[in-house]
C-alpha positions in Angstrom: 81.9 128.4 117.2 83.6 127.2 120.8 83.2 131.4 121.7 79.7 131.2 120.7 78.8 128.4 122.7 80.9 129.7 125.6 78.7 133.1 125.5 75.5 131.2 125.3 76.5 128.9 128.5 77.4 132.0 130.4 74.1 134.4 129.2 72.0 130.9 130.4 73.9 130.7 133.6 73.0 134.5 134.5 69.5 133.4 133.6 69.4 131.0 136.0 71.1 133.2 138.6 68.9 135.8 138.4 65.7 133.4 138.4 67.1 131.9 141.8 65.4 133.4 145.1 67.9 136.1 147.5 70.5 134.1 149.3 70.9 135.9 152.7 73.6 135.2 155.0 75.0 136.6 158.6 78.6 137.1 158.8 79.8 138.4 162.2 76.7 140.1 162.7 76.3 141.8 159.6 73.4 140.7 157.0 74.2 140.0 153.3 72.6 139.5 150.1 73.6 138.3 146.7 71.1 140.8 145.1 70.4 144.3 145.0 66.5 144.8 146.2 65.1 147.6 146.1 62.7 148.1 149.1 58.8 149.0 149.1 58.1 151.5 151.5 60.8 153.8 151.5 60.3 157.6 152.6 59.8 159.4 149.6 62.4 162.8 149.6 61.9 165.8 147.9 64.7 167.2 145.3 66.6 170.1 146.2 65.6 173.7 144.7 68.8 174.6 143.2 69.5 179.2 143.2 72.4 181.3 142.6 71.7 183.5 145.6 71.7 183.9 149.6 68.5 185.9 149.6 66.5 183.3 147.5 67.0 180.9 150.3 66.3 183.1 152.6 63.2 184.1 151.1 62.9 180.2 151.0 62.5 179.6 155.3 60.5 182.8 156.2 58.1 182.1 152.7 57.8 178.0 153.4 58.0 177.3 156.9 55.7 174.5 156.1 58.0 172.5 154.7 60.6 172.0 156.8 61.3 169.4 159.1 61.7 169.3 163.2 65.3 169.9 162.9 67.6 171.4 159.8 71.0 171.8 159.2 72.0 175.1 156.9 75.6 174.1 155.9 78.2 176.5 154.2 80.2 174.4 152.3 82.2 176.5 150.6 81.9 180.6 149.9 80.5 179.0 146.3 78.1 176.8 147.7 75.4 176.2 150.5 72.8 173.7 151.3 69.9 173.3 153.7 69.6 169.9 155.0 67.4 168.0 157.0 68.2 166.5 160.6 68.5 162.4 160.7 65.5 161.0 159.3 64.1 157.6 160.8 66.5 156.1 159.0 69.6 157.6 159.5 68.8 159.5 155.7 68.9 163.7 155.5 66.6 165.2 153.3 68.2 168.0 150.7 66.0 170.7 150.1 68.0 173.9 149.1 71.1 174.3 147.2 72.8 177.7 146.5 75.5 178.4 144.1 77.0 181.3 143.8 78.0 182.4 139.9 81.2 184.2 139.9 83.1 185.1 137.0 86.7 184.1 138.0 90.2 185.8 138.1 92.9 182.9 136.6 95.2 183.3 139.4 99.2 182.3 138.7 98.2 182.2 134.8 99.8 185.3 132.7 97.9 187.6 129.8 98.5 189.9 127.9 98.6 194.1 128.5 95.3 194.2 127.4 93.8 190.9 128.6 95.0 191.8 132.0 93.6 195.5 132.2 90.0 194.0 131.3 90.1 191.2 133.7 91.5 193.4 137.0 88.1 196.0 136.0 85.7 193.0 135.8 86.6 190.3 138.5 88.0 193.2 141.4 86.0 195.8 144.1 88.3 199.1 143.2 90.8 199.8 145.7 94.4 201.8 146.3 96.3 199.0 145.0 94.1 197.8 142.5 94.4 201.3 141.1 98.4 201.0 141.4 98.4 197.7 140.2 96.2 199.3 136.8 98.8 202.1 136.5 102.0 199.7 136.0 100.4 197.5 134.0 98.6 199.8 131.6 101.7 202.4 131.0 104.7 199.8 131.2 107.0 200.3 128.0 106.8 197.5 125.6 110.3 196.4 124.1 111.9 197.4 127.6 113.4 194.0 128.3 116.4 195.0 129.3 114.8 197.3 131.7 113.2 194.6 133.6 115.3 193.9 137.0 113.9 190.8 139.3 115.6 189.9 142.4 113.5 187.3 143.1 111.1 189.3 145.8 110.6 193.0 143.7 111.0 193.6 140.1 111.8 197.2 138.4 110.2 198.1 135.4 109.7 201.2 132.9 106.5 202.7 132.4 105.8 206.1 130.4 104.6 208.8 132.4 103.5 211.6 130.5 106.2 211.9 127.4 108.5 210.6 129.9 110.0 207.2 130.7 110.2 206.6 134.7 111.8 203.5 136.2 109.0 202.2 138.7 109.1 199.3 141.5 106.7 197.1 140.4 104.4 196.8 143.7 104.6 193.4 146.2 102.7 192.3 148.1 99.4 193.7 146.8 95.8 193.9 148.5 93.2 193.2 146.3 89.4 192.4 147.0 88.0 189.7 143.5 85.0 188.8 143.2 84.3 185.1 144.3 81.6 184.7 146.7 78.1 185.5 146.9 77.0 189.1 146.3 75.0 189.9 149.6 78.0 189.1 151.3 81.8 191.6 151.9 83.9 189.8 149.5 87.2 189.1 151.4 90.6 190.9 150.5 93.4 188.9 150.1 97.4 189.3 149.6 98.8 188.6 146.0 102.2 188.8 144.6 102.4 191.2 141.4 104.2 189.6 138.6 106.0 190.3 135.1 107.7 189.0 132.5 108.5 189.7 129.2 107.2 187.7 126.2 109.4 188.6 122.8 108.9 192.3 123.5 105.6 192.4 125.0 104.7 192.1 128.7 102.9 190.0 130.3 101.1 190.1 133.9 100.1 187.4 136.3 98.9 187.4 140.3 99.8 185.0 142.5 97.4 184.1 145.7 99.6 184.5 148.9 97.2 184.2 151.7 97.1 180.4 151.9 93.1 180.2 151.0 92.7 181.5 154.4 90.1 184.3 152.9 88.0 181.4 151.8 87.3 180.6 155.8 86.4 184.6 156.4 84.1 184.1 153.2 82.1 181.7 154.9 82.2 183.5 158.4 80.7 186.1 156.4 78.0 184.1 154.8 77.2 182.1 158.4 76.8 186.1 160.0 74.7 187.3 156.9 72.4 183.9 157.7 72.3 184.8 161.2 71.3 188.3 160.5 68.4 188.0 158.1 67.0 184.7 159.8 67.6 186.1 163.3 63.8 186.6 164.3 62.5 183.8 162.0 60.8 181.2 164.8 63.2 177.8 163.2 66.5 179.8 164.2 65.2 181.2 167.4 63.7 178.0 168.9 66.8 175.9 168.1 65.7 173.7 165.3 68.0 175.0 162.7 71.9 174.7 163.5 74.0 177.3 161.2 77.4 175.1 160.1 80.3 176.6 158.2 
């Protein structure tokens, strides 16, 4: 009963609260309310236009110069994602009007698979290369059962692999180049260094890469995507007068 009437005191207090005209006060020069208002008036924005592709946006400026603003901003904010803002509006607001994301089917880098797991991920998620190819060769020929073959010193492992009807003791290959998939396709997807793992898992192998560049091919991804902007837009009037900055 006491809870009941405690609930009921409090629900007719917030009544009475919210009945109650704004209290506005100045505090060091700053202006505060006890209310949330929502103001009358206020500059209508549009919604972003939300793509999976450079050229859509692209297509986007030349086809709709009409509606941008005085100034824009094209920011690359990530090789996965761009946006096209607005400058400052009157106040101090930007207006989002484009948002690209690229889709990219992802390589788990420093998780291990399985022989066959593997195989099928390097041909999906990588542009083919010398040490892709390498990389393919070890990994689809290595012996299973050869634990005791396996040799790691921490920096190169040795491995057996069949070659023909043969067995042939191979160094596994470290550091490898390798070019994945995971930025936008109008753009040259960056290469990167990777070290080669393997391990054995009760008598089958198991393969992993490990990213050893430091993410520093995410910044040449978006260099790439800033000179692929700067390309196509270069004799669109917006980039040529100044009124839209390229950011990456």
């Amino acid at each position: 009963m006491f809870e009941e009437l405690k609930d009921a005191f409090v629900y007719v207090a917030k009544l009475k609260e919210e009945s109650m005209d704004p209290i506005v006060k100045t505090i060091d020069g700053k202006t505060y309310c006890n209310k949330s208002l929502v103001r009358y008036g206020k500059e209508d924005l549009a919604d972003p236009i939300r793509v999976n592709t450079l050229s859509a946006l692209v297509d986007y400026i030349k086809g709709m110069p009409e509606e941008l603003r005085d100034k824009m901003i094209l920011h690359i904010v990530s090789p996965k994602e761009v946006k096209l803002y607005s400058g400052l509006l009157e106040e101090k607001h930007r207006e989002t009007l484009f948002e690209c994301e690229a889709i990219v089917n992802e390589f788990h880098f420093d998780k291990y698979y399985d022989q066959e797991r593997f195989l099928i991920e390097l041909q999906a998620n990588f542009v083919t290369s010398e040490d892709l190819e390498t990389i393919m060769k070890v990994s689809g020929n290595i012996q299973a059962g050869t634990t005791a073959s396996y040799s790691d010193d921490g920096v190169s492992q040795k491995t057996t692999i069949k070659s023909g009807v043969q067995r042939a003791d191979v160094i596994v290959p470290n550091p490898v180049k390798l070019v994945p998939y995971r930025t936008f396709s109008e753009v040259e997807q960056p290469s990167s260094l990777y070290v080669f793992r393997i391990r054995d898992d009760g008598g089958e192998p198991m393969f992993k890469l490990v990213e050893a560049d430091n993410g520093l091919w995410k910044n040449a991804a978006m260099k790439k995507i800033k000179e692929y902007f700067e390309y196509e837009l270069a004799e669109v009037s917006i980039l040529k007068e100044g009124r839209l900055t390229i950011i990456a």
